[in-house]
N, CA and C atoms as a LAMMPS dump frame, in Angstrom:
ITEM: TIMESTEP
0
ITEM: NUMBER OF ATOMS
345
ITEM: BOX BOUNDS ff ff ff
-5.0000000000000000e+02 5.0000000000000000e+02
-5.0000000000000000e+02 5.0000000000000000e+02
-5.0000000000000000e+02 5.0000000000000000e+02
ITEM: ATOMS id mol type element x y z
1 1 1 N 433.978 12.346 372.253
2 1 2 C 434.559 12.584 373.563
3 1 3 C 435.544 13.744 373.489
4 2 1 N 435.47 14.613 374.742
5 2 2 C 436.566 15.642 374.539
6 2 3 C 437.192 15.042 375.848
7 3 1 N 438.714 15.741 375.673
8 3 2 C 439.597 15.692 376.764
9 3 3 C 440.289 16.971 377.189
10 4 1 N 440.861 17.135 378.318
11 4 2 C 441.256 18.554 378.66
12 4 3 C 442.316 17.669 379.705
13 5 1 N 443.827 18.702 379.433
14 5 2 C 444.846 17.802 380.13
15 5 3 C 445.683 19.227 380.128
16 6 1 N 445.464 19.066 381.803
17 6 2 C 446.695 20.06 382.005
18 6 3 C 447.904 19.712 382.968
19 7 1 N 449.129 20.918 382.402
20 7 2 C 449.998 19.978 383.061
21 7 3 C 451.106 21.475 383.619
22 8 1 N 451.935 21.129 383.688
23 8 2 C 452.933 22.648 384.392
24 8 3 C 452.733 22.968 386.055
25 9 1 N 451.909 22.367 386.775
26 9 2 C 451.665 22.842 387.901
27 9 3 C 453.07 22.181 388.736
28 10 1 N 452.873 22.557 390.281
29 10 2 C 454.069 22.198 391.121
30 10 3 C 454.232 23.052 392.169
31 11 1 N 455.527 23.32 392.827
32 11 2 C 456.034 23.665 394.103
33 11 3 C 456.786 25.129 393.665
34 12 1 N 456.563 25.831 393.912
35 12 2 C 457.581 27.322 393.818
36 12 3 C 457.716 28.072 394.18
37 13 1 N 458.479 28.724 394.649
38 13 2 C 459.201 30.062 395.827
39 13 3 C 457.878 31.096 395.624
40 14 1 N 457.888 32.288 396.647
41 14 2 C 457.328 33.325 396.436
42 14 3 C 457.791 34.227 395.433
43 15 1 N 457.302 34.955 394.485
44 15 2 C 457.777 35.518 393.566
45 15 3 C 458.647 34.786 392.137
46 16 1 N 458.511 33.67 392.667
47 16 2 C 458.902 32.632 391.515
48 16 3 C 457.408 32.744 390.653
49 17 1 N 458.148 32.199 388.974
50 17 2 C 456.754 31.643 387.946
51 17 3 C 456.493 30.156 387.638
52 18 1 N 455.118 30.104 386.92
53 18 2 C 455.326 29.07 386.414
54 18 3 C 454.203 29.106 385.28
55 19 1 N 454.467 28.728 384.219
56 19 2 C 453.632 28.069 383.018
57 19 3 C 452.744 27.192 382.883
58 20 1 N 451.548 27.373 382.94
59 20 2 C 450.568 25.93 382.401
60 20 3 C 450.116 26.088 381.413
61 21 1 N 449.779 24.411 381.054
62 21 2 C 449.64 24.679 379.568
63 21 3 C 448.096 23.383 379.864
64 22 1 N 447.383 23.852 378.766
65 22 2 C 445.948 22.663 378.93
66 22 3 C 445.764 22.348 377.122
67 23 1 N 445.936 21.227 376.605
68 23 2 C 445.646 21.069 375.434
69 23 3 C 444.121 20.084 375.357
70 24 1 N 443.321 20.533 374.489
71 24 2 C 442.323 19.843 374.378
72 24 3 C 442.4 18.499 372.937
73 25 1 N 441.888 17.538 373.244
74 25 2 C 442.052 16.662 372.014
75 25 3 C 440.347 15.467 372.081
76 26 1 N 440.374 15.214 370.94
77 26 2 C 439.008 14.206 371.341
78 26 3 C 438.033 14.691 369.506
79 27 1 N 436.848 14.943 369.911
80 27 2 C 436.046 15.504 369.246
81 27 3 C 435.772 17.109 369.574
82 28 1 N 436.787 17.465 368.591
83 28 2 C 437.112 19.225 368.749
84 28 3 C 436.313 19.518 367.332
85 29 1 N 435.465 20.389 367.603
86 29 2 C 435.243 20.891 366.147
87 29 3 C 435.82 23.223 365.775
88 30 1 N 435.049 23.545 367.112
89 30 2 C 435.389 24.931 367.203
90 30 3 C 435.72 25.083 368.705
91 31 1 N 437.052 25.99 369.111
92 31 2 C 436.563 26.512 370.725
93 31 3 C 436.389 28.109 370.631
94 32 1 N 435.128 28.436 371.182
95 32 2 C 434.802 29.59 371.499
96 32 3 C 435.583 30.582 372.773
97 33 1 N 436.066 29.676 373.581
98 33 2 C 436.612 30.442 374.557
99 33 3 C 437.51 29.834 375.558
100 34 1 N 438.324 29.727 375.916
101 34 2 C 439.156 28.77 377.153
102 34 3 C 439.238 29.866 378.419
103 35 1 N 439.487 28.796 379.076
104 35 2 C 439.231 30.225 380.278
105 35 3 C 440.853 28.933 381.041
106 36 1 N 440.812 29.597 382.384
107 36 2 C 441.736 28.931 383.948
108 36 3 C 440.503 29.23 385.479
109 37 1 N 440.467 28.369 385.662
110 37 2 C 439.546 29.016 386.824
111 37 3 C 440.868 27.831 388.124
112 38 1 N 440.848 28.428 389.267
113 38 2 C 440.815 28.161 390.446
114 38 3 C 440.228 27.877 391.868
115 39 1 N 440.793 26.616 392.574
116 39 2 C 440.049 26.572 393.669
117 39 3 C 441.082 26.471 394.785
118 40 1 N 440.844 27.003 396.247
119 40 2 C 441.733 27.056 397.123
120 40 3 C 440.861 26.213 398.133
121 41 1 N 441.16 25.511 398.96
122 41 2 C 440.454 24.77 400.295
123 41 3 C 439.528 25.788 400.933
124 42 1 N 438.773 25.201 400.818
125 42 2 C 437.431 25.655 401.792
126 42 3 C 436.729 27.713 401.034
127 43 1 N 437.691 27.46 399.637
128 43 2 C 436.906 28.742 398.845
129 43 3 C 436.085 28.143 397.483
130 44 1 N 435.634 29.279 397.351
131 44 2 C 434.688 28.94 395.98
132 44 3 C 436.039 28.835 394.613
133 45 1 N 435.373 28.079 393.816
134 45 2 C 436.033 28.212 392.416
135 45 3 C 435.838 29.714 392.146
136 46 1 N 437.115 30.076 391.244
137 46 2 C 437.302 31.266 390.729
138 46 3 C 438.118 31.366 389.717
139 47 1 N 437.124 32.517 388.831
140 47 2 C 438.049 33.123 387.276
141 47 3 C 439.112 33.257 387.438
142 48 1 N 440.052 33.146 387.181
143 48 2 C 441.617 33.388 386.762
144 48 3 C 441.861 34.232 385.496
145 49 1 N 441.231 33.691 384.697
146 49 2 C 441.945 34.389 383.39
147 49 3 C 440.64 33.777 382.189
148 50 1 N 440.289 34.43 381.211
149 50 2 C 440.184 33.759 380.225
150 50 3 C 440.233 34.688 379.092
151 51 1 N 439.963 33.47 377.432
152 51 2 C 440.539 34.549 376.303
153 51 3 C 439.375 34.15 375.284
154 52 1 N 438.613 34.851 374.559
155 52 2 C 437.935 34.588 373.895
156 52 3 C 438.08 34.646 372.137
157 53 1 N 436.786 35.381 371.542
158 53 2 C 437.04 35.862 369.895
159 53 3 C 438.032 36.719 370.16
160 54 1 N 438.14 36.752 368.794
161 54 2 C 439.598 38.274 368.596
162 54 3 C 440.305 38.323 369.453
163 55 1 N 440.95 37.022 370.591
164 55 2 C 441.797 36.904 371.317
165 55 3 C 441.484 38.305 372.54
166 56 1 N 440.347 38.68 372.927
167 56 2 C 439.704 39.407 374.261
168 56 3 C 439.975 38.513 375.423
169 57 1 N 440.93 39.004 375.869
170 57 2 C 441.367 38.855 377.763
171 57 3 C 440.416 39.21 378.92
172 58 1 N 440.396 38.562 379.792
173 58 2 C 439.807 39.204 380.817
174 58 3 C 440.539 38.335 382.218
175 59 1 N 441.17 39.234 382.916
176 59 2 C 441.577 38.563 384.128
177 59 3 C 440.806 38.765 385.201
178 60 1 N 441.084 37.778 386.743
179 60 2 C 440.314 38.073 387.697
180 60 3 C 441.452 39.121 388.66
181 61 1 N 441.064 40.188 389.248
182 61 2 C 441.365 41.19 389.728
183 61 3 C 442.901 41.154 390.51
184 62 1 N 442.632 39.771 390.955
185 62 2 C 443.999 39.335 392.272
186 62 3 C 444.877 38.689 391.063
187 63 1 N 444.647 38.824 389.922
188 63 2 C 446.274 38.242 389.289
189 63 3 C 446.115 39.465 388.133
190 64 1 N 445.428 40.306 388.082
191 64 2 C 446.078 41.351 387.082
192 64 3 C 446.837 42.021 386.959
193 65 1 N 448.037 41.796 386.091
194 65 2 C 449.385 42.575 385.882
195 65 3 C 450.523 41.789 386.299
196 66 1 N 450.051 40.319 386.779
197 66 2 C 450.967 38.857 387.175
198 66 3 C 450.769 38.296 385.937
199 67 1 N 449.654 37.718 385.795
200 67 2 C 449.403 36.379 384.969
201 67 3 C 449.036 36.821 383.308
202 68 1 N 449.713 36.402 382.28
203 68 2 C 449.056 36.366 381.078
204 68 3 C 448.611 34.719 380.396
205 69 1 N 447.442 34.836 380.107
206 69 2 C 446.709 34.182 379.561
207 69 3 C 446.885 33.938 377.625
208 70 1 N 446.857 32.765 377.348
209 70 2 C 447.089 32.92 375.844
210 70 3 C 446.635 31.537 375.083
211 71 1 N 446.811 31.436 373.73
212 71 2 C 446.315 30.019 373.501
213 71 3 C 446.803 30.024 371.869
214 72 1 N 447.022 28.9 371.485
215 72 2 C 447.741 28.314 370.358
216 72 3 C 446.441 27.454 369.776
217 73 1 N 445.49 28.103 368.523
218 73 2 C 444.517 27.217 368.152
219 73 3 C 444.85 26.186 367.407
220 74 1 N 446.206 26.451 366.881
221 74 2 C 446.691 25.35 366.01
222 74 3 C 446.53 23.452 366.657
223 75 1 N 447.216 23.905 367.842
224 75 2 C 447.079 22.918 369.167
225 75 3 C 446.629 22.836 369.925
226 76 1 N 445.209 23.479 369.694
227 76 2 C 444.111 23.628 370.962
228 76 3 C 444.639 23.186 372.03
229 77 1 N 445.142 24.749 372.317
230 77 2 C 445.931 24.481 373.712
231 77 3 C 445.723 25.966 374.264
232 78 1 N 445.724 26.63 375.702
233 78 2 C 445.636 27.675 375.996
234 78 3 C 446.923 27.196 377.562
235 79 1 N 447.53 28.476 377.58
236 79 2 C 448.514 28.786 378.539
237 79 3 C 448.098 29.828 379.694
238 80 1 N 448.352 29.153 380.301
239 80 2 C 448.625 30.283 381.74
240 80 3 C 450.007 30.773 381.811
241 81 1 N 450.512 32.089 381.612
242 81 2 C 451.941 32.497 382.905
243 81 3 C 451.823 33.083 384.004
244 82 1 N 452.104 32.51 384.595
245 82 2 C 452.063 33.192 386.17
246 82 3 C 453.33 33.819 386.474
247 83 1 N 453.338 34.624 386.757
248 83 2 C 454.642 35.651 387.451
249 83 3 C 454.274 36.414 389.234
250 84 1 N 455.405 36.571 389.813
251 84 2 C 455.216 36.714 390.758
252 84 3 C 454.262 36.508 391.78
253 85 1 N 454.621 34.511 391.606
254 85 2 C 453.781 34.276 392.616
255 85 3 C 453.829 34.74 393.985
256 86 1 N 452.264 34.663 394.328
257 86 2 C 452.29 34.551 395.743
258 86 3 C 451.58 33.431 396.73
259 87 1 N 451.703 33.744 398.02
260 87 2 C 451.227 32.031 398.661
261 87 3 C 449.482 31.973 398.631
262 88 1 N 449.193 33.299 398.365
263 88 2 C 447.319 33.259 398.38
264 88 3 C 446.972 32.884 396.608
265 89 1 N 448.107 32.501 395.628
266 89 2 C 448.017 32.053 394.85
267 89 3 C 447.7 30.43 394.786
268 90 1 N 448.123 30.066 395.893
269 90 2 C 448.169 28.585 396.128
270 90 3 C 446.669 27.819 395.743
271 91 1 N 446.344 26.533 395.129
272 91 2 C 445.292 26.169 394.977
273 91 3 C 445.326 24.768 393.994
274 92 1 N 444.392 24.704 393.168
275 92 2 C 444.313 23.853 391.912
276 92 3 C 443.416 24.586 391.288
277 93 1 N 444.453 24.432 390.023
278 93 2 C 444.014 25.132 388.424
279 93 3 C 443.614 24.456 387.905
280 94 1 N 442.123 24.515 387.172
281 94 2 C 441.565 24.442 386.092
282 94 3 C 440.917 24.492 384.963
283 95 1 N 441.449 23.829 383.9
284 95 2 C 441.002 24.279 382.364
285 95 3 C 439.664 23.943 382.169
286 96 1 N 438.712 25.335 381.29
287 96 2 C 437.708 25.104 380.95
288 96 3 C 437.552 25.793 379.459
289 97 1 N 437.22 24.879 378.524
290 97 2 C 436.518 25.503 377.715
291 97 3 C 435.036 25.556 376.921
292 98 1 N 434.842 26.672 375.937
293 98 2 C 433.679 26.289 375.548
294 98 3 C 433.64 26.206 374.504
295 99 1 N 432.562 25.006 373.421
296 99 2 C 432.846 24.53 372.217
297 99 3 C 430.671 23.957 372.075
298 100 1 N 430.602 24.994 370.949
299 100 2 C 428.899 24.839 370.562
300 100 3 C 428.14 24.848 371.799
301 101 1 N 428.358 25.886 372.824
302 101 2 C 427.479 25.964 373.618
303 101 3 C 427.683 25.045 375.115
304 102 1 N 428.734 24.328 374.983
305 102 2 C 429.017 23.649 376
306 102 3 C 429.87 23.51 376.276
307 103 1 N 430.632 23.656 377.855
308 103 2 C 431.807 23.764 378.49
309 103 3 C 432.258 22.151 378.879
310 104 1 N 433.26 22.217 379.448
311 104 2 C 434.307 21.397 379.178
312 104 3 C 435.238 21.693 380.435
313 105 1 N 435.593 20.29 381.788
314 105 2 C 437.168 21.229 382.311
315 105 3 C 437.917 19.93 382.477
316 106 1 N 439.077 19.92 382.59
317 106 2 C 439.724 19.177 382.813
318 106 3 C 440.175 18.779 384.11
319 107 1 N 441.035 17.679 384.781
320 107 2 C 441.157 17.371 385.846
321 107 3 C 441.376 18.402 386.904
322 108 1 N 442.364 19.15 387.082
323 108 2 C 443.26 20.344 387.452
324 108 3 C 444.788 19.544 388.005
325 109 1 N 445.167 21.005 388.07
326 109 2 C 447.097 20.792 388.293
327 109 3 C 447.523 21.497 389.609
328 110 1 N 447.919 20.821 390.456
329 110 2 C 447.985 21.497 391.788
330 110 3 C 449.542 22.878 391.427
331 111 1 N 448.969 23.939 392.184
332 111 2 C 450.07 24.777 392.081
333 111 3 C 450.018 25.225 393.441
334 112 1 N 451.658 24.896 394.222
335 112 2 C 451.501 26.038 395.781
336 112 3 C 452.621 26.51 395.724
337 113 1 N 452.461 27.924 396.195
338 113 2 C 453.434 28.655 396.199
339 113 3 C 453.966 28.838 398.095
340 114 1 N 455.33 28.046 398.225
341 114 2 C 455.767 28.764 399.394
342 114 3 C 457.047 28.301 399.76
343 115 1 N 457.516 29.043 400.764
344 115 2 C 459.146 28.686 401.133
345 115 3 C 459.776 27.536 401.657
């Protein structure tokens, strides 16, 4: 069994940050890649961020140069930072990774940004 548990989400000003963090635990053998994807009401899920081999980034367009993406293999864990949020940031985040060919996401963590 794998598990995916993320946590850091919440309520925060415009231009405020916030940190998530997703640790995986269960039957881990390798992760190939963790990603963050997002969903907002009545939109499609969407890339956020993810990090692969040799630690290769790739963000989705509307958080590049906000959000860095990162991950601690020691603690199979990967981080989101978000910086300067905004309210079209608003949604639920979630962790996905991939391990022998097969993905993985976890519940998600509500994050809204507003005044």
């Amino acid at each position: 069994q794998v598990q995916l548990v993320e946590s850091g989400g919440g309520l925060v000003q415009p231009g405020g940050s916030l940190r998530l963090a997703c640790r995986a635990s269960g039957s881990i053998f390798s992760i190939n890649r963790m990603a963050w994807y997002r969903q907002a009401p009545g939109k499609q899920r969407e890339l956020v961020a993810a990090i692969g081999s040799a630690d290769i980034t790739v963000y989705g367009d509307s958080v590049l140069g906000r959000f860095t993406i990162s991950r601690d293999n020691a603690k199979n864990t990967v981080y989101l930072q978000m910086n300067s949020l905004k309210p079209e940031d608003t949604a639920v985040y979630y962790c996905n990774i991939h391990m022998d060919s097969v993905g993985y996401w976890g519940q998600g963590t509500q994050v809204t940004v507003s005044s």
